[in-house]
N, CA, C and O atoms as a Maestro MAE file, in Angstrom:
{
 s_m_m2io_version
 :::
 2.0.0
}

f_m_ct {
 s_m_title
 :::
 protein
 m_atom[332] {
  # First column is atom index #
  i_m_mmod_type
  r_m_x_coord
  r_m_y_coord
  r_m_z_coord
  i_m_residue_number
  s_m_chain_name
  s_m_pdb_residue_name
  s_m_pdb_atom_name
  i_m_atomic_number
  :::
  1 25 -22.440 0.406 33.146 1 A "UNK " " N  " 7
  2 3 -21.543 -0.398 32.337 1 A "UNK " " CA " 6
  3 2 -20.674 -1.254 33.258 1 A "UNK " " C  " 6
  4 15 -19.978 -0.822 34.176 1 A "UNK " " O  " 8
  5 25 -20.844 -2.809 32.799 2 A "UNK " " N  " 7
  6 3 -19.817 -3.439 33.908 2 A "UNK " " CA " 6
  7 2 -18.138 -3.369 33.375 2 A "UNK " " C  " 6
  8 15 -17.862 -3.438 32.177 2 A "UNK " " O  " 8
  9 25 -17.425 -3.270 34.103 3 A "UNK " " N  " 7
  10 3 -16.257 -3.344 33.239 3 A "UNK " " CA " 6
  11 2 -15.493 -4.546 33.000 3 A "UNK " " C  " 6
  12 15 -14.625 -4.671 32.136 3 A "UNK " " O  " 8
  13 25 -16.013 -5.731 34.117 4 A "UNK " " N  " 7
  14 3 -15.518 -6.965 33.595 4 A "UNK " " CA " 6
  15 2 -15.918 -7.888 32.599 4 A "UNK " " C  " 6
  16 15 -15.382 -8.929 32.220 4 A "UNK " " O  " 8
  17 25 -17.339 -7.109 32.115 5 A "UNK " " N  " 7
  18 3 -18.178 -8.136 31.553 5 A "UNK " " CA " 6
  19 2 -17.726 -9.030 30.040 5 A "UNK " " C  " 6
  20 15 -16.863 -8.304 29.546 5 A "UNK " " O  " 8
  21 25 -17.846 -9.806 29.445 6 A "UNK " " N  " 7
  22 3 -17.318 -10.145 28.278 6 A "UNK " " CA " 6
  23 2 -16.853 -9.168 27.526 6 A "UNK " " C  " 6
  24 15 -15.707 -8.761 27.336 6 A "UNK " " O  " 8
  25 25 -18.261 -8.720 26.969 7 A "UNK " " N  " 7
  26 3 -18.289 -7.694 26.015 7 A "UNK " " CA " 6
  27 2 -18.049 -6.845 25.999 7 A "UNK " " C  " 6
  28 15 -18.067 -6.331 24.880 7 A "UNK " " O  " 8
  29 25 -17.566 -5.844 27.329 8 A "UNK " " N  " 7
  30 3 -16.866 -4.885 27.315 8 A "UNK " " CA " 6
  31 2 -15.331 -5.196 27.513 8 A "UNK " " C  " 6
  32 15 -14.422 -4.366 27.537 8 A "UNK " " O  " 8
  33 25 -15.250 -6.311 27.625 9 A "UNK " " N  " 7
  34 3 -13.368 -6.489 27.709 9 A "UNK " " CA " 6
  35 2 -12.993 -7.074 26.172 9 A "UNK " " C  " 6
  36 15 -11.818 -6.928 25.836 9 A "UNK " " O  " 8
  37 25 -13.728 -7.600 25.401 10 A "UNK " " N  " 7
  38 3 -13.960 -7.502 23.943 10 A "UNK " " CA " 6
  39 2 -13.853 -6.462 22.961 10 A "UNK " " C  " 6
  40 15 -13.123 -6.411 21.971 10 A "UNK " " O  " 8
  41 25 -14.876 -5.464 23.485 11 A "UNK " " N  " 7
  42 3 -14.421 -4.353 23.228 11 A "UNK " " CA " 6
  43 2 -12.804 -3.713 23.203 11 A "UNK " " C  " 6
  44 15 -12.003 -3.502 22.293 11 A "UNK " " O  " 8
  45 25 -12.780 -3.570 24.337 12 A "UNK " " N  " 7
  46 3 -11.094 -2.803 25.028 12 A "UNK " " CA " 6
  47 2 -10.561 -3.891 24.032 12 A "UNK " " C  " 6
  48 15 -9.564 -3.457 23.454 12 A "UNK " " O  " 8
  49 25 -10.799 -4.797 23.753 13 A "UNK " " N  " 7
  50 3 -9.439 -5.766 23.072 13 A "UNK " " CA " 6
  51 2 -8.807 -4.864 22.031 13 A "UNK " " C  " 6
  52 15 -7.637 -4.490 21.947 13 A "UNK " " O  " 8
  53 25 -9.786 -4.617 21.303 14 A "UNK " " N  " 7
  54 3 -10.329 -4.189 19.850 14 A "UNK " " CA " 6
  55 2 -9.164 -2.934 19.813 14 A "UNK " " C  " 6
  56 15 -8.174 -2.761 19.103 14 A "UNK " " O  " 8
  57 25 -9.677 -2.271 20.752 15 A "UNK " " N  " 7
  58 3 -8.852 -0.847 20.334 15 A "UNK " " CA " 6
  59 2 -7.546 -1.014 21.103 15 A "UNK " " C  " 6
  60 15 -7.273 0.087 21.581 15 A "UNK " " O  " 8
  61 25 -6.354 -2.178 21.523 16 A "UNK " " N  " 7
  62 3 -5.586 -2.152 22.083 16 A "UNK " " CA " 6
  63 2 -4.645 -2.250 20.808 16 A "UNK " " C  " 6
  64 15 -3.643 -1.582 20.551 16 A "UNK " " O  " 8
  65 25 -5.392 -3.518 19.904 17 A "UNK " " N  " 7
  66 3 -4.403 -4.147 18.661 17 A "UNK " " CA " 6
  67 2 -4.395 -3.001 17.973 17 A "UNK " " C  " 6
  68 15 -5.253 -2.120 18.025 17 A "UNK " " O  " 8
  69 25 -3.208 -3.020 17.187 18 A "UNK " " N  " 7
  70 3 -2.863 -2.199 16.282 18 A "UNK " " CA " 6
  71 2 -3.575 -2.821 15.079 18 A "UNK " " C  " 6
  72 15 -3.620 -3.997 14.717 18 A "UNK " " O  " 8
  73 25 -4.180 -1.595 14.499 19 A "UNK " " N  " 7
  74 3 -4.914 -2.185 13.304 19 A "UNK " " CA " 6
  75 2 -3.543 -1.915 12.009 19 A "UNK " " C  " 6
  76 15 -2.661 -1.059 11.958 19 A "UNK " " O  " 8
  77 25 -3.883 -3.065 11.086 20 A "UNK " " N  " 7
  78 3 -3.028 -3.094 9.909 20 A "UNK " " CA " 6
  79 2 -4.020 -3.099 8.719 20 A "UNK " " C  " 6
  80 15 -5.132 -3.614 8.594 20 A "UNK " " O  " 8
  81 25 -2.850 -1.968 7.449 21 A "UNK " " N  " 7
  82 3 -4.276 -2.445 6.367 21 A "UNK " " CA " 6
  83 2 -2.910 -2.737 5.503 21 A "UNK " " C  " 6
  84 15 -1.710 -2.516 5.663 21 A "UNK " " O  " 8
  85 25 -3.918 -3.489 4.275 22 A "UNK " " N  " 7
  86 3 -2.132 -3.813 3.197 22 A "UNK " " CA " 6
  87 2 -2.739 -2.764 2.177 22 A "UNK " " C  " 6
  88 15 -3.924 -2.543 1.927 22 A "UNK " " O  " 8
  89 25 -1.635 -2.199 1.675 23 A "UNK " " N  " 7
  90 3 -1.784 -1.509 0.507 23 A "UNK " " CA " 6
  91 2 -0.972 -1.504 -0.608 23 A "UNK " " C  " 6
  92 15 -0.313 -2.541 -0.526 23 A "UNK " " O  " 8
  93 25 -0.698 -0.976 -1.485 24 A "UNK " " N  " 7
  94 3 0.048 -1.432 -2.864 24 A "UNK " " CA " 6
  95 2 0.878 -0.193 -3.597 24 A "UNK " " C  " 6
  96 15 0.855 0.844 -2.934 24 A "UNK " " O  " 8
  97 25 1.359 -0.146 -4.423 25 A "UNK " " N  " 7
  98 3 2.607 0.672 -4.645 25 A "UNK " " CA " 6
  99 2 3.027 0.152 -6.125 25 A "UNK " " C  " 6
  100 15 3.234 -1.056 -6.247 25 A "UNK " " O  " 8
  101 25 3.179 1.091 -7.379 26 A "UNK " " N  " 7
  102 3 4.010 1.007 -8.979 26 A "UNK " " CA " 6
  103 2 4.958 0.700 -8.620 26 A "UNK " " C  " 6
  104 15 4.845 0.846 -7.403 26 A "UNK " " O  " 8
  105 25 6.366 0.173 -8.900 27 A "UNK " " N  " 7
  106 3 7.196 0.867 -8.797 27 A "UNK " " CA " 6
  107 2 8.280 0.165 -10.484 27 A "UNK " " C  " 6
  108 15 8.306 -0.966 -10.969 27 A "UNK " " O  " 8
  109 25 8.832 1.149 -10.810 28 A "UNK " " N  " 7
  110 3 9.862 1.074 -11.658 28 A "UNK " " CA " 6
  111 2 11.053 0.570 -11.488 28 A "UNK " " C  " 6
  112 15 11.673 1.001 -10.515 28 A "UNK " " O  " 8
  113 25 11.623 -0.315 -12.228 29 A "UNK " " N  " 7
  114 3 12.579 -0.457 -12.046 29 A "UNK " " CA " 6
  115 2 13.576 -0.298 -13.519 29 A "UNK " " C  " 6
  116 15 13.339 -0.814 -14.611 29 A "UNK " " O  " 8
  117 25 14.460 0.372 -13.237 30 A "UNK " " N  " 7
  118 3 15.030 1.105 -14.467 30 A "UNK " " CA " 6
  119 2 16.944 0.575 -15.077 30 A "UNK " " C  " 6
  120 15 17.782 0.600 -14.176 30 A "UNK " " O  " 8
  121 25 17.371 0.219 -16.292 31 A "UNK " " N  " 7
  122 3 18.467 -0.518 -16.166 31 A "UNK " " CA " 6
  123 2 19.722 -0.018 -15.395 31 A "UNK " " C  " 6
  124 15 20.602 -0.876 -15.467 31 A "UNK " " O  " 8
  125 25 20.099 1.041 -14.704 32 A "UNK " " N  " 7
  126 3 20.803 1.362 -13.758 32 A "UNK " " CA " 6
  127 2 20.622 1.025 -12.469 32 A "UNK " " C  " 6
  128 15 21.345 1.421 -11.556 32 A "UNK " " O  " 8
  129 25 19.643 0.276 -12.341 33 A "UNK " " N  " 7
  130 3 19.321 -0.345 -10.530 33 A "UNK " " CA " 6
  131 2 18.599 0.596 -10.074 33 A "UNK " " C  " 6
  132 15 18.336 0.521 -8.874 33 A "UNK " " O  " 8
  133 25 18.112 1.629 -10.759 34 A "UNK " " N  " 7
  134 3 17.145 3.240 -9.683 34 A "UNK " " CA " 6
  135 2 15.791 2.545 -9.777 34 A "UNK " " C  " 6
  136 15 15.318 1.855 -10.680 34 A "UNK " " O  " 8
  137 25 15.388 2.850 -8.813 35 A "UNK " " N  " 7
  138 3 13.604 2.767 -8.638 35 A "UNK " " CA " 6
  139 2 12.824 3.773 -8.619 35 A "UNK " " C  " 6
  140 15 12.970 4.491 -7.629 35 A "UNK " " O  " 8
  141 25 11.927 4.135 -9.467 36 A "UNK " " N  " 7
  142 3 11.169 5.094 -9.195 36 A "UNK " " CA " 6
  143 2 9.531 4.624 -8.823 36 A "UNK " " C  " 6
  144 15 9.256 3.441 -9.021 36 A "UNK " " O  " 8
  145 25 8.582 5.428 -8.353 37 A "UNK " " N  " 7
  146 3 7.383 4.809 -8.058 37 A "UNK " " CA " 6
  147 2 6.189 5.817 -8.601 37 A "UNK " " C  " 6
  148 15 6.225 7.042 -8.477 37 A "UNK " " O  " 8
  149 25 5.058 5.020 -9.265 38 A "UNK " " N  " 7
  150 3 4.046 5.798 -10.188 38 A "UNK " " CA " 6
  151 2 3.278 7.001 -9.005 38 A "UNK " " C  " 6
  152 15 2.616 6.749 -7.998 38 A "UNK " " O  " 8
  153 25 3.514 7.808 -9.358 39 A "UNK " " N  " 7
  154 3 2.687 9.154 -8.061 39 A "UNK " " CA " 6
  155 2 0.912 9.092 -9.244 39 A "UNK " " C  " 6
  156 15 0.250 10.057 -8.861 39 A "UNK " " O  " 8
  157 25 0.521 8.716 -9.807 40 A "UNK " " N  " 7
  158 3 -1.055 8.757 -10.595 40 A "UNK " " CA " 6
  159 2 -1.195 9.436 -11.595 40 A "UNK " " C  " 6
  160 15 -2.271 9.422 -12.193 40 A "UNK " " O  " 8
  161 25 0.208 10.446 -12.161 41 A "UNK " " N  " 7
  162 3 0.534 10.887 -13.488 41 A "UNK " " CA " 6
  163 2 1.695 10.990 -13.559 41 A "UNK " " C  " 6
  164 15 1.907 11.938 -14.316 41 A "UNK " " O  " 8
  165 25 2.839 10.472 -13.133 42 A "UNK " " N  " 7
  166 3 4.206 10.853 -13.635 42 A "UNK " " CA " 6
  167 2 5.091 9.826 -12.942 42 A "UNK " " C  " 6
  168 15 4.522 8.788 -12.602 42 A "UNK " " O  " 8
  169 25 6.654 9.966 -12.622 43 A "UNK " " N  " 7
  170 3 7.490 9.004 -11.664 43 A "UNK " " CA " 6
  171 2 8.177 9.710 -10.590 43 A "UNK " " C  " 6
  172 15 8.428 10.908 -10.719 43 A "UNK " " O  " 8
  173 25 8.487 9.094 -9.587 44 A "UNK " " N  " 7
  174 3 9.394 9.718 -8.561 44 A "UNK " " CA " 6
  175 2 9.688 8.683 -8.180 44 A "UNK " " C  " 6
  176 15 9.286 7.523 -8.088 44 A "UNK " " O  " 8
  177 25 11.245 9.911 -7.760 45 A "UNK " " N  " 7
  178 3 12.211 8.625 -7.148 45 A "UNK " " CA " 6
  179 2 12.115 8.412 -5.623 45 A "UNK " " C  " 6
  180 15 12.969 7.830 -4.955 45 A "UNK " " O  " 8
  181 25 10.556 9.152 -4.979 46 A "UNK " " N  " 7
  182 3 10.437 9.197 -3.514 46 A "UNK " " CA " 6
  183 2 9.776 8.295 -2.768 46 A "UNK " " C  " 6
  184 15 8.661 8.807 -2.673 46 A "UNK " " O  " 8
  185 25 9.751 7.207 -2.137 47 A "UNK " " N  " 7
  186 3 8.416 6.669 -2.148 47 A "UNK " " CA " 6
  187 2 7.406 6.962 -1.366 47 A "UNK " " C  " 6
  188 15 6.362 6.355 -1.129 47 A "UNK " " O  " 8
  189 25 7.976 8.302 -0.862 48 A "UNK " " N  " 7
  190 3 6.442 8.776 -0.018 48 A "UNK " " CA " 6
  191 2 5.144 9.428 -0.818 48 A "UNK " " C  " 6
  192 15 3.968 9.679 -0.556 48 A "UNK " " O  " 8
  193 25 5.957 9.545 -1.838 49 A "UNK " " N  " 7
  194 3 5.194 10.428 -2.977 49 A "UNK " " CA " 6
  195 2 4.355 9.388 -3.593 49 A "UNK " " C  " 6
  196 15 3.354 9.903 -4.090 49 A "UNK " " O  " 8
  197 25 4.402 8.038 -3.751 50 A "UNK " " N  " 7
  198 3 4.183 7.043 -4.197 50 A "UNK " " CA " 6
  199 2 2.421 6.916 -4.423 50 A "UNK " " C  " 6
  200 15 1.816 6.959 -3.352 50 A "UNK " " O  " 8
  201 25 1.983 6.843 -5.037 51 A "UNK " " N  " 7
  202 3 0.192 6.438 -5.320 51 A "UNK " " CA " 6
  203 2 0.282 5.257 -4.414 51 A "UNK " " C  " 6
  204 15 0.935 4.226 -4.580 51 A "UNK " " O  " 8
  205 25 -0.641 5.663 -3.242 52 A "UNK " " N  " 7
  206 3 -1.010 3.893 -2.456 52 A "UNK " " CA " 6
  207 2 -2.233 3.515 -2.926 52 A "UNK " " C  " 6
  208 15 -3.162 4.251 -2.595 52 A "UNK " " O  " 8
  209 25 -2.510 2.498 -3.658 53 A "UNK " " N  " 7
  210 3 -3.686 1.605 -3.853 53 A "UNK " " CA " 6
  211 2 -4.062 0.665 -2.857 53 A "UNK " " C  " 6
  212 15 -3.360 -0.305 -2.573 53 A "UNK " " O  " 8
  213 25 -5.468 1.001 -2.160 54 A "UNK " " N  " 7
  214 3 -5.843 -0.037 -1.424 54 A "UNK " " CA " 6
  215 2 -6.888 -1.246 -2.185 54 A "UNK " " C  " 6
  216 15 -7.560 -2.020 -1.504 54 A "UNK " " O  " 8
  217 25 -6.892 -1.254 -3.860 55 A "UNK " " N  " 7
  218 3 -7.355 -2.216 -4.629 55 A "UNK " " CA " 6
  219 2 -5.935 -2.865 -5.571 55 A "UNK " " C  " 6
  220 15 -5.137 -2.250 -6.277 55 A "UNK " " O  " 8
  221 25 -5.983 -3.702 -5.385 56 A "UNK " " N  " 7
  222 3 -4.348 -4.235 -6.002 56 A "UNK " " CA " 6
  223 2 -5.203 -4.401 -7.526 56 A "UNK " " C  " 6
  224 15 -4.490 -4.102 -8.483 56 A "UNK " " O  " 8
  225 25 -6.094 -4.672 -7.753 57 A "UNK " " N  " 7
  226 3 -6.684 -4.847 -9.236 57 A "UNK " " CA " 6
  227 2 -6.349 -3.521 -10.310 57 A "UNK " " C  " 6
  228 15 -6.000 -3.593 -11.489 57 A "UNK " " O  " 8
  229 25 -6.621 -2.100 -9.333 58 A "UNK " " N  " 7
  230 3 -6.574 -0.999 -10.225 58 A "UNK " " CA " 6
  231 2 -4.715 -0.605 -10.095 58 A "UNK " " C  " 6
  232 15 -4.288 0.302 -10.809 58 A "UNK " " O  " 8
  233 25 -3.810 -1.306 -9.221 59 A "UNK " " N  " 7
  234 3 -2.249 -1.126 -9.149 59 A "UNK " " CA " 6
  235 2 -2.345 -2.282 -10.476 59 A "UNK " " C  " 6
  236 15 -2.106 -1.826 -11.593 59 A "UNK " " O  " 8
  237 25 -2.592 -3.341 -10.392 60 A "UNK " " N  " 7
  238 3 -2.471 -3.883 -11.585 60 A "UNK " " CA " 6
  239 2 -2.302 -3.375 -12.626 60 A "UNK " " C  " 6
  240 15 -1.276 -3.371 -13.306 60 A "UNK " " O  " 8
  241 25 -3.740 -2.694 -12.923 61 A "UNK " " N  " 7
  242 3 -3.833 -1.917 -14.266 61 A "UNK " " CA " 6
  243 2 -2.865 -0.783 -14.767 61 A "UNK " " C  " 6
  244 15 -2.555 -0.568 -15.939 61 A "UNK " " O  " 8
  245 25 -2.534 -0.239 -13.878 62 A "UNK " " N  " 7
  246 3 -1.664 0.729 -13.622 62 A "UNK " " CA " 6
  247 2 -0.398 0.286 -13.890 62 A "UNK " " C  " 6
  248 15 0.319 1.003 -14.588 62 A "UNK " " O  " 8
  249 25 0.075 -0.895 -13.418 63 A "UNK " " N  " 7
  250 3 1.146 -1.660 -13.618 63 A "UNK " " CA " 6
  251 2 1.265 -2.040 -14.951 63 A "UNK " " C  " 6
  252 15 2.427 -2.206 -15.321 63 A "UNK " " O  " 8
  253 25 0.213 -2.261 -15.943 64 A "UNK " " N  " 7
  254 3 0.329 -3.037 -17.167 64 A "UNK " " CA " 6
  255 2 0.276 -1.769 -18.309 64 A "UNK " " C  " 6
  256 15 0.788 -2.010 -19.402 64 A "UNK " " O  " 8
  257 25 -0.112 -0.905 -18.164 65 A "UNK " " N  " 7
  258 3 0.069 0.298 -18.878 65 A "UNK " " CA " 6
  259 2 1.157 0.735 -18.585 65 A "UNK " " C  " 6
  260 15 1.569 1.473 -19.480 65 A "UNK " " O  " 8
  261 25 2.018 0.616 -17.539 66 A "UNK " " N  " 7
  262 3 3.498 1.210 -17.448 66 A "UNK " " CA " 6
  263 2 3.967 -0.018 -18.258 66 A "UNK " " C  " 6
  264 15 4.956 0.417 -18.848 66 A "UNK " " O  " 8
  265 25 3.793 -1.437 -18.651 67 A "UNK " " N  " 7
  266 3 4.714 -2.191 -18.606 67 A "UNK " " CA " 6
  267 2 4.080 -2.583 -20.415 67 A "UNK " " C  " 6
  268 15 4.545 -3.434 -21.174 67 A "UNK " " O  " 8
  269 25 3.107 -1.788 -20.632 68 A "UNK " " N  " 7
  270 3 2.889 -1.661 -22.398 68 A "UNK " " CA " 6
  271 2 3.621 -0.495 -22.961 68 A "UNK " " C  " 6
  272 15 4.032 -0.462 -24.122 68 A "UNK " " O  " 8
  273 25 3.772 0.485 -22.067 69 A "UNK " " N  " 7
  274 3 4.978 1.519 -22.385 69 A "UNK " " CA " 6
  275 2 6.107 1.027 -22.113 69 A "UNK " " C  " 6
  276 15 6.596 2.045 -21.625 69 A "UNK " " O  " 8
  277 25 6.848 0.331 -22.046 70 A "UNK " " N  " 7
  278 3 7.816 -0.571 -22.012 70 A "UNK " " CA " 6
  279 2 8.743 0.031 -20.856 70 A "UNK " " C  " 6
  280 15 9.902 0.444 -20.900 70 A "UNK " " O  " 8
  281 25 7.758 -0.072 -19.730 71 A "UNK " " N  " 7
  282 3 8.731 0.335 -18.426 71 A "UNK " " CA " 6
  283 2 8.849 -1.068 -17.701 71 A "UNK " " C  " 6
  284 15 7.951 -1.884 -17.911 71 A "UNK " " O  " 8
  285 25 10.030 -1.446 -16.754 72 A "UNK " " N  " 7
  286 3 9.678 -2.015 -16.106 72 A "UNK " " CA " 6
  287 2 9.021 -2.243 -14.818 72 A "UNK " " C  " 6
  288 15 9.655 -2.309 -13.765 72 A "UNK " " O  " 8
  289 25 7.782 -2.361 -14.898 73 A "UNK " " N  " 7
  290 3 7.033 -2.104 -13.853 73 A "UNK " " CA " 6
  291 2 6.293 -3.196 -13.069 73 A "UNK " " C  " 6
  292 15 5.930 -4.214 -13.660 73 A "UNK " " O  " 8
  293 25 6.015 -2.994 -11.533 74 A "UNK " " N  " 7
  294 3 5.495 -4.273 -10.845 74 A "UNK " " CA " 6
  295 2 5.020 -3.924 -9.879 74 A "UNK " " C  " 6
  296 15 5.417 -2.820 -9.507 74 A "UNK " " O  " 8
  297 25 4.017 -4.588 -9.025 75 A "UNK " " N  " 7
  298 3 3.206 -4.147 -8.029 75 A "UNK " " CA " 6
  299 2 3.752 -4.554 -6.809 75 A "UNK " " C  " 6
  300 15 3.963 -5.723 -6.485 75 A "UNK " " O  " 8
  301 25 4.073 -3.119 -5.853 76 A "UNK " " N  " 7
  302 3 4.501 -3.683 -4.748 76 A "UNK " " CA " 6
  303 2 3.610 -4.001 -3.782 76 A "UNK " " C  " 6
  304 15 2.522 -3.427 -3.756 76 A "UNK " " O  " 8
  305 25 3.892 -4.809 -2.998 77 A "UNK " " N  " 7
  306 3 2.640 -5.072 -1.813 77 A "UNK " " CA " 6
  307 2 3.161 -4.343 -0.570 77 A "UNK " " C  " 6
  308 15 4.374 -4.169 -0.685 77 A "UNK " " O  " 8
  309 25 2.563 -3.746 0.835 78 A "UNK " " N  " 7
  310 3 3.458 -3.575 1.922 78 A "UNK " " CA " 6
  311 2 2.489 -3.307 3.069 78 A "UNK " " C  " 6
  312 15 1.522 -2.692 2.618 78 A "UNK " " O  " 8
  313 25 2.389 -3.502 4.207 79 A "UNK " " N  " 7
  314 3 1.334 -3.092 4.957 79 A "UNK " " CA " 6
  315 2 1.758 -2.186 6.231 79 A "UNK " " C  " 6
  316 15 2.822 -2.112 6.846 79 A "UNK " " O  " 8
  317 25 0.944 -1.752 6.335 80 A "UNK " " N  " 7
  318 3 0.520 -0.557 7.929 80 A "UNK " " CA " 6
  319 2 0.205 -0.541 8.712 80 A "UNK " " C  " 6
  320 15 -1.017 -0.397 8.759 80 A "UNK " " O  " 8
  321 25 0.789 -0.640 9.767 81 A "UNK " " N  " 7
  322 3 -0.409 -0.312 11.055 81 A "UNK " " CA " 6
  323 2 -0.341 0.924 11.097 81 A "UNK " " C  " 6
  324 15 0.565 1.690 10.768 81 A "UNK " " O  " 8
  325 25 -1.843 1.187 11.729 82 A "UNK " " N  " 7
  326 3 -2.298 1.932 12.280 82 A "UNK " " CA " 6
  327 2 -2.786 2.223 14.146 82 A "UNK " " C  " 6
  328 15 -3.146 1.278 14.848 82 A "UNK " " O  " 8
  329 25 -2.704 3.535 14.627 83 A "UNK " " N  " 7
  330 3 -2.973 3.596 15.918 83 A "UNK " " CA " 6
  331 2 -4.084 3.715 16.430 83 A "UNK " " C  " 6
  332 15 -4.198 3.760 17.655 83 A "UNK " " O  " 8
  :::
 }
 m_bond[331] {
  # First column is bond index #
  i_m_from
  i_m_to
  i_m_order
  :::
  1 1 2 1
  2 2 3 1
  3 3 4 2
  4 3 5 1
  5 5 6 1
  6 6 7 1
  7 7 8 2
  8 7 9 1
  9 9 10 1
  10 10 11 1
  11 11 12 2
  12 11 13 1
  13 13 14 1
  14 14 15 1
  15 15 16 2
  16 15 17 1
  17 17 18 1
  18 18 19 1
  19 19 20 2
  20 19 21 1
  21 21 22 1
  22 22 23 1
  23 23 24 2
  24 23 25 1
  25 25 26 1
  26 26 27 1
  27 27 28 2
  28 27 29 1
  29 29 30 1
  30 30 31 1
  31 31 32 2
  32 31 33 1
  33 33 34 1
  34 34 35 1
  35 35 36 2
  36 35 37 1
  37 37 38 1
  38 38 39 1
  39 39 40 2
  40 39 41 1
  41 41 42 1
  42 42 43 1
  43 43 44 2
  44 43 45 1
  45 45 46 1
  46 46 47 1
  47 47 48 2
  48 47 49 1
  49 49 50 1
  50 50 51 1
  51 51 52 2
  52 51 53 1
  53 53 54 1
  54 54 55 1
  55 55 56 2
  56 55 57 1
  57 57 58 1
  58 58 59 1
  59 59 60 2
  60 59 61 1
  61 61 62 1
  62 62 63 1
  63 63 64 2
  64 63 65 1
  65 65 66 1
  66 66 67 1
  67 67 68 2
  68 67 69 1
  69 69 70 1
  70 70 71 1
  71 71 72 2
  72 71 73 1
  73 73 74 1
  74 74 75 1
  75 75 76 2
  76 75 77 1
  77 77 78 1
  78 78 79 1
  79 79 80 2
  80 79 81 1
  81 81 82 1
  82 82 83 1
  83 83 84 2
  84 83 85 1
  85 85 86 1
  86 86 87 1
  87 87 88 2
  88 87 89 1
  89 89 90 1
  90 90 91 1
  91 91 92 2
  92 91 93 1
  93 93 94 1
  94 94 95 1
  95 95 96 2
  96 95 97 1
  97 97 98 1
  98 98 99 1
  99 99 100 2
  100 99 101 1
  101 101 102 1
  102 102 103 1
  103 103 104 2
  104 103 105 1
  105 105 106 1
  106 106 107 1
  107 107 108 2
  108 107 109 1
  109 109 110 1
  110 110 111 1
  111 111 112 2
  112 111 113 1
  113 113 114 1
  114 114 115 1
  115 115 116 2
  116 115 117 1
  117 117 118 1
  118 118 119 1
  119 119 120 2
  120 119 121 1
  121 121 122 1
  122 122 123 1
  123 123 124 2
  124 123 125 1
  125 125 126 1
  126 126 127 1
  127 127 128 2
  128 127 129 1
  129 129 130 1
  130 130 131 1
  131 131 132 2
  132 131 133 1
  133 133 134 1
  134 134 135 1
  135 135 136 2
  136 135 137 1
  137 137 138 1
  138 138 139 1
  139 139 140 2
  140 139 141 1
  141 141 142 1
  142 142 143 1
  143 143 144 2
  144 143 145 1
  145 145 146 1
  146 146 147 1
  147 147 148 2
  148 147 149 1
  149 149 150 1
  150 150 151 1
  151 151 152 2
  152 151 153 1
  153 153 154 1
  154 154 155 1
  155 155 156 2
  156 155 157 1
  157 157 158 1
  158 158 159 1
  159 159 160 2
  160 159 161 1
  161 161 162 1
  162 162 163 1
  163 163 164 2
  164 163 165 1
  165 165 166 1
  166 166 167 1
  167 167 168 2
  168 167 169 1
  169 169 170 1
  170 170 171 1
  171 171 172 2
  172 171 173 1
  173 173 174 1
  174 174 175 1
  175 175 176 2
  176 175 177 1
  177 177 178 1
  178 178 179 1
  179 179 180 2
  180 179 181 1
  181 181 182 1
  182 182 183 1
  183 183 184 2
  184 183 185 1
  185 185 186 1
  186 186 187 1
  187 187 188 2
  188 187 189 1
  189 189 190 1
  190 190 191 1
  191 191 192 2
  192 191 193 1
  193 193 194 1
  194 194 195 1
  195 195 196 2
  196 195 197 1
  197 197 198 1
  198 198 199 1
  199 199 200 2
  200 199 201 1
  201 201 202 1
  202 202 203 1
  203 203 204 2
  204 203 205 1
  205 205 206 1
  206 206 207 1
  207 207 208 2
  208 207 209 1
  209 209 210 1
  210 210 211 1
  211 211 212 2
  212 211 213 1
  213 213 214 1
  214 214 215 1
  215 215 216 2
  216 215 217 1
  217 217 218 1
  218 218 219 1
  219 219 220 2
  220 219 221 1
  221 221 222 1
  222 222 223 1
  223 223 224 2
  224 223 225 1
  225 225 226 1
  226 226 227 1
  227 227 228 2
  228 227 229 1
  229 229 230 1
  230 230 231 1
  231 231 232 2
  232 231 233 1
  233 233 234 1
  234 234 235 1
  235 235 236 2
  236 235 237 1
  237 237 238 1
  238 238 239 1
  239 239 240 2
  240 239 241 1
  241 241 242 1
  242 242 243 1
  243 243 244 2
  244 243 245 1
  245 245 246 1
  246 246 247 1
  247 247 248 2
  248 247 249 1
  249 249 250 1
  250 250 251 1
  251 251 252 2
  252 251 253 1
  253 253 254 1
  254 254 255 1
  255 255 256 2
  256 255 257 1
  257 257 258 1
  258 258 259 1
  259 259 260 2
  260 259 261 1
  261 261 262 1
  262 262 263 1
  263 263 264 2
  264 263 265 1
  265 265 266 1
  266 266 267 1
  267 267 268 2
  268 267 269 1
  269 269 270 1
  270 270 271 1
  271 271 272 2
  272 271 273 1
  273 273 274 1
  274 274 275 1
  275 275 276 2
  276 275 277 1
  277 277 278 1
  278 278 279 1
  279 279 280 2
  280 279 281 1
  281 281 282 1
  282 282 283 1
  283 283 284 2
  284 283 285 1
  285 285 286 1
  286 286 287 1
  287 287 288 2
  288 287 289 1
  289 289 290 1
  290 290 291 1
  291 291 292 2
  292 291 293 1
  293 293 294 1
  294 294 295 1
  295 295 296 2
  296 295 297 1
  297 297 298 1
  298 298 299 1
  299 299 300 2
  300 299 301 1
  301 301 302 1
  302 302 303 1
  303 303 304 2
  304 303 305 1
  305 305 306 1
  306 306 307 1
  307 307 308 2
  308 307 309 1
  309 309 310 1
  310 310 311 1
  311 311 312 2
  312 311 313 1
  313 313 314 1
  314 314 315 1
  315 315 316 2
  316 315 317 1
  317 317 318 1
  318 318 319 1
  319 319 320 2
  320 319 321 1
  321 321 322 1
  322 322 323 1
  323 323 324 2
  324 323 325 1
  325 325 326 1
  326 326 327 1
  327 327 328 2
  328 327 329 1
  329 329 330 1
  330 330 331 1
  331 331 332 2
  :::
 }
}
């Protein structure tokens, strides 16, 4: 293996960057200013507990059934790196 060669310093690139993914998040917003966020059957006020969707189509859906139950609800966006 050469180590200067293109393609192996191409390589090394690869795993230097921090990889990022975006993912998505319910969250409530309720008339006292509290936020809570959809966990995939219920609410919390945690957001680690939070349902992450990596399809914003099915947070959508999710979003519009909270917001036909007359919550106020909206899709958060937020992203990650990873190591």
């Amino acid at each position: 293996m050469d180590m200067f060669s293109a393609s192996t310093i191409g390589k090394e690139e690869l795993f230097r960057r921090p990889r990022m993914k975006t993912l998505h998040y319910v969250a409530v917003l309720f008339p006292n200013g509290e936020t809570d966020y959809f966990d995939g059957s219920d609410l919390t006020p945690y957001r680690d507990d939070a349902l992450e969707y990596t399809d914003i189509e099915e947070a959508e859906l999710d979003c519009a059934i909270l917001t036909a139950r007359r919550f106020n609800a909206s899709v958060e966006t937020f992203q990650r790196y990873f190591q």
